[in-house]
PDB file of the backbone (N, CA, C, O) and the ligand in Angstrom, with CONECT records:
HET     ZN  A 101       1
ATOM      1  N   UNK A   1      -8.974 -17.009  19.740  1.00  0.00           N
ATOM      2  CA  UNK A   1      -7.767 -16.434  19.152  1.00  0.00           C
ATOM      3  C   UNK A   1      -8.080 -15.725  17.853  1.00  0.00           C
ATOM      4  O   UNK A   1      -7.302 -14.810  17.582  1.00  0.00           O
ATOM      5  N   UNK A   2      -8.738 -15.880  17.274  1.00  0.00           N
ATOM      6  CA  UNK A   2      -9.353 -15.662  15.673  1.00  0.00           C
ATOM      7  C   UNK A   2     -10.195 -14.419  16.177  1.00  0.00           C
ATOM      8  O   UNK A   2     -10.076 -13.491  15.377  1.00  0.00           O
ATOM      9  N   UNK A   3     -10.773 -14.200  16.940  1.00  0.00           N
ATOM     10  CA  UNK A   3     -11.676 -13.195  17.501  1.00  0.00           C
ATOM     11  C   UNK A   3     -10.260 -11.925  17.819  1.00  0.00           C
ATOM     12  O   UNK A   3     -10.232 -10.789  17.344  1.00  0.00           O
ATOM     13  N   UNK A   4      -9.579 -12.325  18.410  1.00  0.00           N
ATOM     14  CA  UNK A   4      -8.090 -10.951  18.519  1.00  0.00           C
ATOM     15  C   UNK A   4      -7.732 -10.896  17.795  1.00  0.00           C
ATOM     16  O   UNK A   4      -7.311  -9.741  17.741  1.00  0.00           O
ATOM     17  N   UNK A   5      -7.427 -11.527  16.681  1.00  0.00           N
ATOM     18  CA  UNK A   5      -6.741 -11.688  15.389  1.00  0.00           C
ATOM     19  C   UNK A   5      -7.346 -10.577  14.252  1.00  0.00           C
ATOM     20  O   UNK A   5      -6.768  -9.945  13.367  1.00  0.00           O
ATOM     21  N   UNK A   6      -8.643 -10.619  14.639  1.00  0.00           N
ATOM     22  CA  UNK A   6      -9.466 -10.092  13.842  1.00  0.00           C
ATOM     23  C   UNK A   6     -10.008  -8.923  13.991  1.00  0.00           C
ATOM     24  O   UNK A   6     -10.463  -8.158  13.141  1.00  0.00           O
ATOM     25  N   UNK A   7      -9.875  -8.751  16.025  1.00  0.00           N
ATOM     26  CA  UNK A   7      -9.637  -7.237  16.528  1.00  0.00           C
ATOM     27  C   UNK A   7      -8.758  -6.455  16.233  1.00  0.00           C
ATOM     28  O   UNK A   7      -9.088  -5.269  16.209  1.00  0.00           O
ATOM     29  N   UNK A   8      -6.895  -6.916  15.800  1.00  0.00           N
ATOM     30  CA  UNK A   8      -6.301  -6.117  15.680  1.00  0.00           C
ATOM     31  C   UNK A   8      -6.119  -6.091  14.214  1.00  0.00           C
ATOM     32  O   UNK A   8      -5.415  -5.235  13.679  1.00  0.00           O
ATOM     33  N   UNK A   9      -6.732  -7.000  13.562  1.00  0.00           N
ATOM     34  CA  UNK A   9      -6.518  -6.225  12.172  1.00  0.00           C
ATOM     35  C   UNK A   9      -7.489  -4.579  11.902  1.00  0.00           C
ATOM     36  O   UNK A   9      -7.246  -3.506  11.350  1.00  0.00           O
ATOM     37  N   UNK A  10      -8.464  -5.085  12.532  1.00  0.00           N
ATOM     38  CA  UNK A  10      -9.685  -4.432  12.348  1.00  0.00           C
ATOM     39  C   UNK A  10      -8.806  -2.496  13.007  1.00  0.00           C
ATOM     40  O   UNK A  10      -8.786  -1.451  12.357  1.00  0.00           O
ATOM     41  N   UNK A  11      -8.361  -2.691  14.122  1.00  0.00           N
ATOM     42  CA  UNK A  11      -7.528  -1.370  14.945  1.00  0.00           C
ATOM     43  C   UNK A  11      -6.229  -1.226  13.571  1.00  0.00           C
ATOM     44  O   UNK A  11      -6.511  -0.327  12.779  1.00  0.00           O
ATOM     45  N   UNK A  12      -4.962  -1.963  13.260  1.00  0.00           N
ATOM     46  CA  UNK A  12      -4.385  -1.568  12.422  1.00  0.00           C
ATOM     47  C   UNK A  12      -4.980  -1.285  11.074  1.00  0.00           C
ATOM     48  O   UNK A  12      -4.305  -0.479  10.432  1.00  0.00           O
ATOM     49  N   UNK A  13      -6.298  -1.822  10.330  1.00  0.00           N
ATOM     50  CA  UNK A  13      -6.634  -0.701   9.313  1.00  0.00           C
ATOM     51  C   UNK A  13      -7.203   0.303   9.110  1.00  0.00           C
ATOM     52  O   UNK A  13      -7.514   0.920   8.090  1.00  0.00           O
ATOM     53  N   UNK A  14      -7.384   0.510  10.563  1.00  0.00           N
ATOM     54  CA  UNK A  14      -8.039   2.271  11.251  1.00  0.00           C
ATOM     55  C   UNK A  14      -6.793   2.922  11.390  1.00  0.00           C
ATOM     56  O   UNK A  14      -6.533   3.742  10.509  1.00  0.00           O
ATOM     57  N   UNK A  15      -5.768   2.716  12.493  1.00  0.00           N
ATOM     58  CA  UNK A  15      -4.636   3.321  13.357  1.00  0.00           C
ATOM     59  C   UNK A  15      -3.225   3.188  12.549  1.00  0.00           C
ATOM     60  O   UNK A  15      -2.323   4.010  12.711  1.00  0.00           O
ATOM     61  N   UNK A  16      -3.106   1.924  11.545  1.00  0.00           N
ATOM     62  CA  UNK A  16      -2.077   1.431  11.157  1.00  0.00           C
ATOM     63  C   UNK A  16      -1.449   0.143  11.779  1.00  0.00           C
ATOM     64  O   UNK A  16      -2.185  -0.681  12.322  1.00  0.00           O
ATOM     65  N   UNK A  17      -0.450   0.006  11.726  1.00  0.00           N
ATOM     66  CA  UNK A  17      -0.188  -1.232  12.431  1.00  0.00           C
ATOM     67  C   UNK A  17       1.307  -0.825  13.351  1.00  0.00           C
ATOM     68  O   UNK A  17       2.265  -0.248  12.835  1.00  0.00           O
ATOM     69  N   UNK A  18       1.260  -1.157  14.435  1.00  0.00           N
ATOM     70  CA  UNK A  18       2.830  -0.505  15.570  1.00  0.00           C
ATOM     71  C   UNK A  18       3.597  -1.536  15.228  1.00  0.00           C
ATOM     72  O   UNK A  18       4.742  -1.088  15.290  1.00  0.00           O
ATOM     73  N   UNK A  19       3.657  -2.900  14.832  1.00  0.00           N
ATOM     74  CA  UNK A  19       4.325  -3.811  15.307  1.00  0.00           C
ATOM     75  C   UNK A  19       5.529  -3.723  14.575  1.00  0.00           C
ATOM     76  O   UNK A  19       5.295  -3.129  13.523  1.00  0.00           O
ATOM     77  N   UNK A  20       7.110  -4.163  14.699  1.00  0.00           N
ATOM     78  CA  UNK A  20       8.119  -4.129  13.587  1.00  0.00           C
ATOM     79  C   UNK A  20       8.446  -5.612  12.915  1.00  0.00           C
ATOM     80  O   UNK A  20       9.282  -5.909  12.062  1.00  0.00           O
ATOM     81  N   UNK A  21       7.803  -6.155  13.383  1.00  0.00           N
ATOM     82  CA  UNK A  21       8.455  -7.532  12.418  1.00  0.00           C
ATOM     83  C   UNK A  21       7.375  -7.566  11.388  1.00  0.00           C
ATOM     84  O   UNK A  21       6.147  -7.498  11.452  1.00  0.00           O
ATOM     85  N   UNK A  22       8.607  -7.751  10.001  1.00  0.00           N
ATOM     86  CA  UNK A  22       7.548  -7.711   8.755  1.00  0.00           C
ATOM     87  C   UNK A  22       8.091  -8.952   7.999  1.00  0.00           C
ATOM     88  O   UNK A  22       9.143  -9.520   8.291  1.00  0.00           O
ATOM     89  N   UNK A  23       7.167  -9.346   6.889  1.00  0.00           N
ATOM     90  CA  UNK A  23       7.929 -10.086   5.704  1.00  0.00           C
ATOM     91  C   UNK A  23       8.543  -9.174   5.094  1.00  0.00           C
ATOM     92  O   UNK A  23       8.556  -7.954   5.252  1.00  0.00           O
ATOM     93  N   UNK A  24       9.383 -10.283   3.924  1.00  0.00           N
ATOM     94  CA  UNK A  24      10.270  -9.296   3.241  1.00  0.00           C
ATOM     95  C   UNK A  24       9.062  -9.028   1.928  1.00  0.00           C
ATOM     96  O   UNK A  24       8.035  -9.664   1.694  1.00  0.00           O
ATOM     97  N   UNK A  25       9.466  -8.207   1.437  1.00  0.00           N
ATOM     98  CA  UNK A  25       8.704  -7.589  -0.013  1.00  0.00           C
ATOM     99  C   UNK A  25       8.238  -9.186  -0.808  1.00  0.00           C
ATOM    100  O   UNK A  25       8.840 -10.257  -0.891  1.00  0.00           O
ATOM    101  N   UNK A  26       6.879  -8.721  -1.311  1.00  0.00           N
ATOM    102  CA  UNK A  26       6.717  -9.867  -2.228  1.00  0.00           C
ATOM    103  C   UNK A  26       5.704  -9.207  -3.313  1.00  0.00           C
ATOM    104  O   UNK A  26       5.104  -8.195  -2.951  1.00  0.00           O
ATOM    105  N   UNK A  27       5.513  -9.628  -4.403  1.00  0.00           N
ATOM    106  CA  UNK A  27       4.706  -9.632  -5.258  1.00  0.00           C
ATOM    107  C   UNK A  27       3.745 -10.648  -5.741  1.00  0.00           C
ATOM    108  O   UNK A  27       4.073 -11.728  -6.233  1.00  0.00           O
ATOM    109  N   UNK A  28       2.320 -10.152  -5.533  1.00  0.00           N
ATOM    110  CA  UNK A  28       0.935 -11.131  -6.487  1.00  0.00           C
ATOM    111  C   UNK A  28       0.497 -10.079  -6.943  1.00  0.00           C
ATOM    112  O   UNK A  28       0.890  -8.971  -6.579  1.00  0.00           O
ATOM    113  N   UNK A  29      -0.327 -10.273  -7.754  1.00  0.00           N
ATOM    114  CA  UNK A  29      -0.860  -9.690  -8.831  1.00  0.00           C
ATOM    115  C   UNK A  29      -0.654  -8.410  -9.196  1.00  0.00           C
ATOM    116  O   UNK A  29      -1.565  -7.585  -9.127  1.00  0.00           O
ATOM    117  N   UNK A  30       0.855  -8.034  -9.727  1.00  0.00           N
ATOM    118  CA  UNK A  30       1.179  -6.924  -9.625  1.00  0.00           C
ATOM    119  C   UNK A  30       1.369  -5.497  -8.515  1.00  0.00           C
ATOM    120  O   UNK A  30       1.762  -4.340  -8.666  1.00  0.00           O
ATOM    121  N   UNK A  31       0.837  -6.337  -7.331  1.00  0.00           N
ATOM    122  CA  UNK A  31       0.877  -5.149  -6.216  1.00  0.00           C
ATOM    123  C   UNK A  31       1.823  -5.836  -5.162  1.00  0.00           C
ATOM    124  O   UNK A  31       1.733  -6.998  -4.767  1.00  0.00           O
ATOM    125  N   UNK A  32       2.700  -4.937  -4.804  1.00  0.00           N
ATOM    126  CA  UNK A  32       4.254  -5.173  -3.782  1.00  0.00           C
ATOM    127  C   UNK A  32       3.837  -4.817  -2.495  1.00  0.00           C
ATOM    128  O   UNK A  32       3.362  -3.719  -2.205  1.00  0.00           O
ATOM    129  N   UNK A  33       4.143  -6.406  -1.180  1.00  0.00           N
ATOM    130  CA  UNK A  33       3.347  -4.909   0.026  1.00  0.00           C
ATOM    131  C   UNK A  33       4.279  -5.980   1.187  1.00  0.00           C
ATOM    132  O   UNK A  33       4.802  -7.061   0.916  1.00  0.00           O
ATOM    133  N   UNK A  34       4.270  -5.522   2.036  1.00  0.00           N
ATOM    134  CA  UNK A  34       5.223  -6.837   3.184  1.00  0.00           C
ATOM    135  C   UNK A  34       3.773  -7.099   4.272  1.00  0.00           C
ATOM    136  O   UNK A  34       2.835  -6.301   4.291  1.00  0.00           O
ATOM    137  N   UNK A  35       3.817  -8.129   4.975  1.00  0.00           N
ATOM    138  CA  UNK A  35       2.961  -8.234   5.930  1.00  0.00           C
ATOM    139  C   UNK A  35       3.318  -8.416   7.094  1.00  0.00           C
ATOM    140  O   UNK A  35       4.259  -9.151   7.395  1.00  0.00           O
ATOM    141  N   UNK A  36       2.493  -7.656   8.063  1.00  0.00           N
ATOM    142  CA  UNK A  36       2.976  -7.541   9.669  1.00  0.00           C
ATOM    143  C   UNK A  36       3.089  -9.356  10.138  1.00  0.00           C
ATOM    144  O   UNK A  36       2.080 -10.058  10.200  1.00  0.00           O
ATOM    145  N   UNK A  37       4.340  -9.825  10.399  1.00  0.00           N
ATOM    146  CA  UNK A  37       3.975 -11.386  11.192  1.00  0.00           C
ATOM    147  C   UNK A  37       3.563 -11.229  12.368  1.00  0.00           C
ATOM    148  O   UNK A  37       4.041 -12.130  13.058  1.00  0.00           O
ATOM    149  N   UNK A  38       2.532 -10.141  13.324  1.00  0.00           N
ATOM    150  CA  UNK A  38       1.966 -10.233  14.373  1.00  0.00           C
ATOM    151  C   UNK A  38       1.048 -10.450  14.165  1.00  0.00           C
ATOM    152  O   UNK A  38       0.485 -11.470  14.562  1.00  0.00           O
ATOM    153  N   UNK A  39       0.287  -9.146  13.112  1.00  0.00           N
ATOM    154  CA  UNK A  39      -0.969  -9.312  13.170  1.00  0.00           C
ATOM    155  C   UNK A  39      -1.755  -9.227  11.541  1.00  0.00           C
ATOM    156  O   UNK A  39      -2.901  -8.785  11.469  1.00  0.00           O
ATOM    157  N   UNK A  40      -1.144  -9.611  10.507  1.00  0.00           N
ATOM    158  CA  UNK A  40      -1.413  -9.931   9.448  1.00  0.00           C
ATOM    159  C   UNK A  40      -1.649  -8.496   8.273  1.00  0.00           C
ATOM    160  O   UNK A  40      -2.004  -8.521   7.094  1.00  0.00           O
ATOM    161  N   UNK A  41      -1.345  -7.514   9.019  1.00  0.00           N
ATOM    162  CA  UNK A  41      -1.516  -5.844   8.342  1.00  0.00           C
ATOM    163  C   UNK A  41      -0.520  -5.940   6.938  1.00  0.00           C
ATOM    164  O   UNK A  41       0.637  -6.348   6.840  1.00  0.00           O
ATOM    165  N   UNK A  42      -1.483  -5.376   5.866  1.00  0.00           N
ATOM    166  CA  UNK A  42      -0.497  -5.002   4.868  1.00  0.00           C
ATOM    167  C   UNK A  42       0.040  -3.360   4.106  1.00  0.00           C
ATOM    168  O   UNK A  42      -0.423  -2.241   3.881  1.00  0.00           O
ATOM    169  N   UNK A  43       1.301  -4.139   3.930  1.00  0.00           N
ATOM    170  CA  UNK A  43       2.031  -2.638   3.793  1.00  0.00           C
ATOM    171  C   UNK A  43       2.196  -2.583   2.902  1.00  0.00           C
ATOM    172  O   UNK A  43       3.069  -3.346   2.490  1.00  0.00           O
ATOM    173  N   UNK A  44       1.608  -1.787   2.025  1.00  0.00           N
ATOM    174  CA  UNK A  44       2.215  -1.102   0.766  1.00  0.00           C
ATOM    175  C   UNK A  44       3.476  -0.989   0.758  1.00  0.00           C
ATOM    176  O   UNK A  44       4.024  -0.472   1.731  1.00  0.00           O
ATOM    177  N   UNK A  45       4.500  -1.612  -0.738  1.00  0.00           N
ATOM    178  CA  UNK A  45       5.922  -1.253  -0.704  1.00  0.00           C
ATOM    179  C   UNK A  45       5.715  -1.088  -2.284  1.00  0.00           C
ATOM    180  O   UNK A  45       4.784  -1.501  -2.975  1.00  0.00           O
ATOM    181  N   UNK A  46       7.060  -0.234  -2.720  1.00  0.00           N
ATOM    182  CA  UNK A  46       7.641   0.063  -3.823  1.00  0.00           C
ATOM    183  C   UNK A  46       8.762  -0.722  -4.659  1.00  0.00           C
ATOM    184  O   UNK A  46       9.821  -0.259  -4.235  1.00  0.00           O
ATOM    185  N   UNK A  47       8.949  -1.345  -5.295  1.00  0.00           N
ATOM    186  CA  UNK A  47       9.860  -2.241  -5.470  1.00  0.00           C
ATOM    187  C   UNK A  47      10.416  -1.149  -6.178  1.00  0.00           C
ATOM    188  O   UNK A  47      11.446  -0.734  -5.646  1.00  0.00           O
ATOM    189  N   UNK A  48      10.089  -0.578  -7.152  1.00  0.00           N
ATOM    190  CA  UNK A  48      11.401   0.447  -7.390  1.00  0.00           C
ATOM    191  C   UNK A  48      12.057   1.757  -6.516  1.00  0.00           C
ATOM    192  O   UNK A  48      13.027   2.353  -6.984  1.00  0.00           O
ATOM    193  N   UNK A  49      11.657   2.025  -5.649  1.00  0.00           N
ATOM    194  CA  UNK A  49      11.921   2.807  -4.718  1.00  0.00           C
ATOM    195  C   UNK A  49      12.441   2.155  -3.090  1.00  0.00           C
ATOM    196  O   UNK A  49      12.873   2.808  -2.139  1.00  0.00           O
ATOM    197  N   UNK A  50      12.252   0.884  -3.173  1.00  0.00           N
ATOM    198  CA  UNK A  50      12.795   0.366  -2.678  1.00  0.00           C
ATOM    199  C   UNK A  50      12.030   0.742  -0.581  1.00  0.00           C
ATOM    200  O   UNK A  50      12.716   0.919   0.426  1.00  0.00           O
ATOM    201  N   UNK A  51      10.674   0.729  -0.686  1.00  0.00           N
ATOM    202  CA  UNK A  51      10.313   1.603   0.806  1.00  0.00           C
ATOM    203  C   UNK A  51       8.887   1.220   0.601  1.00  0.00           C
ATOM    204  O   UNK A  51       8.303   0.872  -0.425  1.00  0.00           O
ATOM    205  N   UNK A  52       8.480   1.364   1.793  1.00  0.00           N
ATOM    206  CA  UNK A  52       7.044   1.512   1.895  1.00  0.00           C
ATOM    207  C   UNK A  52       6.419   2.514   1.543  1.00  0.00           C
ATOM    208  O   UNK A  52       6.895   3.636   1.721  1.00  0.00           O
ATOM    209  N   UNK A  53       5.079   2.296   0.899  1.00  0.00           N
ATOM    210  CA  UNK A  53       4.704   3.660   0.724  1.00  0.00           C
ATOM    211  C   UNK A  53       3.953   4.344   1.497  1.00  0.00           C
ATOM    212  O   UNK A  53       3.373   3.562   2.250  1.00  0.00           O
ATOM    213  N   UNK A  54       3.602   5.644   1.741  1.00  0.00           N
ATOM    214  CA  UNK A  54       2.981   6.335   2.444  1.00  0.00           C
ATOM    215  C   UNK A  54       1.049   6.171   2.311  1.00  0.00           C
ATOM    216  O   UNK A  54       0.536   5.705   1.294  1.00  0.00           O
ATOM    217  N   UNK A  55       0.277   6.611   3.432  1.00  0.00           N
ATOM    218  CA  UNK A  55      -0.946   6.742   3.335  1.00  0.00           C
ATOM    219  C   UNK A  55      -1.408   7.161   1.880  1.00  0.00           C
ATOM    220  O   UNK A  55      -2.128   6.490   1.141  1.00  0.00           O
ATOM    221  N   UNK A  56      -0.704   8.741   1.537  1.00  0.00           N
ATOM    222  CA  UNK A  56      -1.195   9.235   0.172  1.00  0.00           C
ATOM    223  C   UNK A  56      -0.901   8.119  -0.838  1.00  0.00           C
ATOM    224  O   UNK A  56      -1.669   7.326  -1.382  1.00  0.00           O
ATOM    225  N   UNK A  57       0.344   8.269  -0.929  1.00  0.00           N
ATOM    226  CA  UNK A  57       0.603   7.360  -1.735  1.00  0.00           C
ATOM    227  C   UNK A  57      -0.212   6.003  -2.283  1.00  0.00           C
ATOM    228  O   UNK A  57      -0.318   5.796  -3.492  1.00  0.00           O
ATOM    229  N   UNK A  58      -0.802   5.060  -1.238  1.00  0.00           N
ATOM    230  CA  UNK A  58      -1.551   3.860  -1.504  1.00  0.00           C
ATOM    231  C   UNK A  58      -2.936   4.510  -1.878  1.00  0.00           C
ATOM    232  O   UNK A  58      -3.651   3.905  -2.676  1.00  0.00           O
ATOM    233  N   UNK A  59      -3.470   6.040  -1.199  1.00  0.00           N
ATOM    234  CA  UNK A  59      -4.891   6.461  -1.646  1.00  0.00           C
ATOM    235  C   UNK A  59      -4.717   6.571  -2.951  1.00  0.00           C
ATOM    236  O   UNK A  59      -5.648   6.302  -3.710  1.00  0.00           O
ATOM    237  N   UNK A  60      -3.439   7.004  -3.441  1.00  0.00           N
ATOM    238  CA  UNK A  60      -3.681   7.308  -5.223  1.00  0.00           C
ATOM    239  C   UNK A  60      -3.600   6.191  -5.785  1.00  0.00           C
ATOM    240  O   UNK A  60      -4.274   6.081  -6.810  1.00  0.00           O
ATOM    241  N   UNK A  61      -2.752   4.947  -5.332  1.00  0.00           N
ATOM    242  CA  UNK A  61      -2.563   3.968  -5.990  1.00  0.00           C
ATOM    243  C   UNK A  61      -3.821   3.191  -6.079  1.00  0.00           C
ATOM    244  O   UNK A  61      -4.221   2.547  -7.050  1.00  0.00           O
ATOM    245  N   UNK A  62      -4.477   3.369  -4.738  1.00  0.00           N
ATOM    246  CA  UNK A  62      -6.297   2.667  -4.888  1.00  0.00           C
ATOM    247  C   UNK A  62      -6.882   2.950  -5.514  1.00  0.00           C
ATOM    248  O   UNK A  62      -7.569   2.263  -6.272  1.00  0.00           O
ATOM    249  N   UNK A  63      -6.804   4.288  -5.401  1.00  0.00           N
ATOM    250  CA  UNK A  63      -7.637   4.895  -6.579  1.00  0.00           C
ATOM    251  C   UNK A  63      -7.840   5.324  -7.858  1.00  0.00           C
ATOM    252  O   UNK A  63      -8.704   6.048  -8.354  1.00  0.00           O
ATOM    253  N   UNK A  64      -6.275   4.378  -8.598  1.00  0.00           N
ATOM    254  CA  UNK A  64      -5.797   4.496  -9.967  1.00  0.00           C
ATOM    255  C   UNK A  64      -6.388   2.952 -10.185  1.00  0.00           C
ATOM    256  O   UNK A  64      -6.974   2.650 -11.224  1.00  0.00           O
ATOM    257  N   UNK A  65      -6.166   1.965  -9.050  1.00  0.00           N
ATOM    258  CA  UNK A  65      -6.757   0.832  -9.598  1.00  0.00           C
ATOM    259  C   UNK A  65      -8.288   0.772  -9.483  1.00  0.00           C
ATOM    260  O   UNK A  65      -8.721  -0.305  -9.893  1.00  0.00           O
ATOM    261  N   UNK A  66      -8.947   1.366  -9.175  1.00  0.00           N
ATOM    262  CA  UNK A  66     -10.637   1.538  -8.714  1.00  0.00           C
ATOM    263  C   UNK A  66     -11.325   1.786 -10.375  1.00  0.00           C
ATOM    264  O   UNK A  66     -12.290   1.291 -10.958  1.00  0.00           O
ATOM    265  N   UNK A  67     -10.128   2.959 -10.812  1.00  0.00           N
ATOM    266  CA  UNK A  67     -10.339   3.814 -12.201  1.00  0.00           C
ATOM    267  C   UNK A  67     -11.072   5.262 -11.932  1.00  0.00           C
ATOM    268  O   UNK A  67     -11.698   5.968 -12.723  1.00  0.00           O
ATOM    269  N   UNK A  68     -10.696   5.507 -10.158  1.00  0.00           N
ATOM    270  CA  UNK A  68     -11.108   7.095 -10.494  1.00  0.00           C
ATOM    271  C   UNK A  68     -10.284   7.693 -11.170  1.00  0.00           C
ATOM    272  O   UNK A  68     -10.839   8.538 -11.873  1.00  0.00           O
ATOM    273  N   UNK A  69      -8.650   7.638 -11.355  1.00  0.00           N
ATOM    274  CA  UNK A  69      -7.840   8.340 -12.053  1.00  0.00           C
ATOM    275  C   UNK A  69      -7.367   7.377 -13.030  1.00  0.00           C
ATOM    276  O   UNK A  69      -7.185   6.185 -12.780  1.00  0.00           O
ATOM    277  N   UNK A  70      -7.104   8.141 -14.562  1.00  0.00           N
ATOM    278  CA  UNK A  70      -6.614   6.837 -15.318  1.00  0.00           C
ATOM    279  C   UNK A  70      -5.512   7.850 -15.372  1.00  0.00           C
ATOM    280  O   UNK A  70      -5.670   9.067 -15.464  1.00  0.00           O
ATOM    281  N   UNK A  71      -4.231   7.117 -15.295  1.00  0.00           N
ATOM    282  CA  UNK A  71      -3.045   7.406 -15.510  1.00  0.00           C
ATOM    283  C   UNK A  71      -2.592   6.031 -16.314  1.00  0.00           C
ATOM    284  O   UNK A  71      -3.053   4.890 -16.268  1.00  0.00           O
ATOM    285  N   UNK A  72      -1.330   6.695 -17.189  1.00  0.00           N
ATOM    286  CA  UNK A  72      -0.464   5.521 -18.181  1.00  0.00           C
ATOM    287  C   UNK A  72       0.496   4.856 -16.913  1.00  0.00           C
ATOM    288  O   UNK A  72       0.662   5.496 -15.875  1.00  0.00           O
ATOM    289  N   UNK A  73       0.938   3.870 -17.063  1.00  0.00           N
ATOM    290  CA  UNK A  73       1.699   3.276 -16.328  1.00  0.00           C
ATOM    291  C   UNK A  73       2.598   4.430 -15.756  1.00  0.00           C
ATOM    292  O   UNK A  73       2.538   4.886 -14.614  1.00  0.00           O
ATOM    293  N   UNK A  74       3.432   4.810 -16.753  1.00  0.00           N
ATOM    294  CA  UNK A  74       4.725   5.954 -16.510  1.00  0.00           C
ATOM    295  C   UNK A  74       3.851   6.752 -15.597  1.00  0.00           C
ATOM    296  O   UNK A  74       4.193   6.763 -14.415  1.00  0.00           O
ATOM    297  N   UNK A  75       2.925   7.332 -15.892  1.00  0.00           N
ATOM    298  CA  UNK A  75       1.997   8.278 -14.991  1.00  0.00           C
ATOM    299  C   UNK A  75       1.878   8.236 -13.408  1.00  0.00           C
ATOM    300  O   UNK A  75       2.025   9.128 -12.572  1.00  0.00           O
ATOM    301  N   UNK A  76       1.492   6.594 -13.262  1.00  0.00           N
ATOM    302  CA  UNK A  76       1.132   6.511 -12.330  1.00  0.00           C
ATOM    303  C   UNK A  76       2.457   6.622 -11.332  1.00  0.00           C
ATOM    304  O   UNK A  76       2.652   7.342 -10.354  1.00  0.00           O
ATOM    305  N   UNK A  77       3.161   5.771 -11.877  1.00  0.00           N
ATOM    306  CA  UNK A  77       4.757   5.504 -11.261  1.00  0.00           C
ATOM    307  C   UNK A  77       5.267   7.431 -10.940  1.00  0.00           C
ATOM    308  O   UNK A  77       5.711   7.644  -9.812  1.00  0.00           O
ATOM    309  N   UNK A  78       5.205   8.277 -11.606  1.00  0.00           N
ATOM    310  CA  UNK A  78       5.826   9.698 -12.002  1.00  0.00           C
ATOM    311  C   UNK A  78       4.881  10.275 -11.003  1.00  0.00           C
ATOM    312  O   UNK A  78       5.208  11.402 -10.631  1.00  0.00           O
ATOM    313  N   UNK A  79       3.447   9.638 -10.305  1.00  0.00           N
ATOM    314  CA  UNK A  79       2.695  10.726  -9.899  1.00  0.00           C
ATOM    315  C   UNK A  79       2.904  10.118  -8.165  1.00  0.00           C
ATOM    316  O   UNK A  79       2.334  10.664  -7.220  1.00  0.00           O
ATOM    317  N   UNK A  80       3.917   8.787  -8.000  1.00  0.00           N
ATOM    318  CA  UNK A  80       3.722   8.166  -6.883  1.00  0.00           C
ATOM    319  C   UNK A  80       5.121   8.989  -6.166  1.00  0.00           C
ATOM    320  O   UNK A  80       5.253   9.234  -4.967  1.00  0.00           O
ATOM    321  N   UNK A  81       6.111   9.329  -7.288  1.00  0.00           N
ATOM    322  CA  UNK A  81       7.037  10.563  -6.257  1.00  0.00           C
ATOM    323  C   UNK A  81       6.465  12.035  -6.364  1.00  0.00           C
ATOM    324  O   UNK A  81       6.789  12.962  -5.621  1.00  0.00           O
ATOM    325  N   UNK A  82       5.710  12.088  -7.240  1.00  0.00           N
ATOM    326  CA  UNK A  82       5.345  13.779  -6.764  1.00  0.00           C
ATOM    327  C   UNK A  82       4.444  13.840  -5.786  1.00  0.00           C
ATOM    328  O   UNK A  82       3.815  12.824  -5.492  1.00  0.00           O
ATOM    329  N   UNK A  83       4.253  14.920  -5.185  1.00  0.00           N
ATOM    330  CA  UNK A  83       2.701  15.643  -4.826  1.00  0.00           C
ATOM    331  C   UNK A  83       1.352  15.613  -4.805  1.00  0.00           C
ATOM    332  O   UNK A  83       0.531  15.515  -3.893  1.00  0.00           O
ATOM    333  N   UNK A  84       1.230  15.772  -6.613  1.00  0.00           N
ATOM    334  CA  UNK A  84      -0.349  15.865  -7.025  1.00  0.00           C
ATOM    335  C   UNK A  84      -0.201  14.667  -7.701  1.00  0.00           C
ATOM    336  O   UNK A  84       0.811  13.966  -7.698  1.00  0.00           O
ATOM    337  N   UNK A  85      -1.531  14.392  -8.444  1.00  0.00           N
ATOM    338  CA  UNK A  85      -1.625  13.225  -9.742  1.00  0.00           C
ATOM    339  C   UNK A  85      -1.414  14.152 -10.964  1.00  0.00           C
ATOM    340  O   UNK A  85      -1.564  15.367 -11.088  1.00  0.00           O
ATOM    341  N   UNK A  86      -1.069  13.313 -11.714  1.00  0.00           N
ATOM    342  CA  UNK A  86      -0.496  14.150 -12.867  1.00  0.00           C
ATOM    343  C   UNK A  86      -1.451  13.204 -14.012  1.00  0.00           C
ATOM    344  O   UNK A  86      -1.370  12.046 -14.419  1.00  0.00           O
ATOM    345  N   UNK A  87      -2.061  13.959 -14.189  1.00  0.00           N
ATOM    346  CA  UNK A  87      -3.347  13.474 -15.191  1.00  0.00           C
ATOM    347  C   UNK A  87      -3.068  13.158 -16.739  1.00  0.00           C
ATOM    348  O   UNK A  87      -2.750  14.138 -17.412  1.00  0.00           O
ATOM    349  N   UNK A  88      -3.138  12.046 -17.327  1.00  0.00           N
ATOM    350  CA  UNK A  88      -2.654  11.275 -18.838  1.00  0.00           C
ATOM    351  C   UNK A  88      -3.538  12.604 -19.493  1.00  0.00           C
ATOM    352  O   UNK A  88      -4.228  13.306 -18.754  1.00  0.00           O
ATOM    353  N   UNK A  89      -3.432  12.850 -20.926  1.00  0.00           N
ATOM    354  CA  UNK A  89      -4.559  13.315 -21.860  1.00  0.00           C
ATOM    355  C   UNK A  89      -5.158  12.413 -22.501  1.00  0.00           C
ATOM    356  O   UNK A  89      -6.074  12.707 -23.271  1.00  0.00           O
TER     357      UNK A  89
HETATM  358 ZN    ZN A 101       1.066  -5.599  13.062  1.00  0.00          ZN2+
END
């Protein structure tokens, strides 16, 4: 069982995850995300926007916490509804 368990995580963090039953929103260590109760996939969510976030969206957010982009808090939050990243000085 642990062997499928571990197949379909492995397919939903390639493909995403199909399934619809989720938890509700939660927060640890500052990052908001719900988890698939099929197959353990996590979803990026927004607590102030109130939604999941999109592919882009979590690439910038990874990659604001990694420290390829330093953005100010406000920044990061301001660059998660636009478009581009909007770069601190
Ligand atoms: Zn799932």
């Amino acid at each position: 069982m642990k062997v499928l368990q571990g197949a379909m995580r492995a397919v939903s963090s390639v493909f995403g995850c199909q399934h619809g039953r989720l938890s509700r929103p939660f927060t640890i260590q500052q990052q908001s995300y719900m988890v698939c109760l099929d197959c353990g996939h996590k979803q990026f969510y927004s607590m102030q926007e109130m939604r999941r976030l999109s592919r882009k969206e979590i690439k910038r957010l990874l990659a604001i916490e990694a420290g390829a982009l330093h953005l100010s808090a406000a920044a990061a939050e301001a660059s998660l509804r636009s478009d581009g990243p909007s770069l601190a000085a």
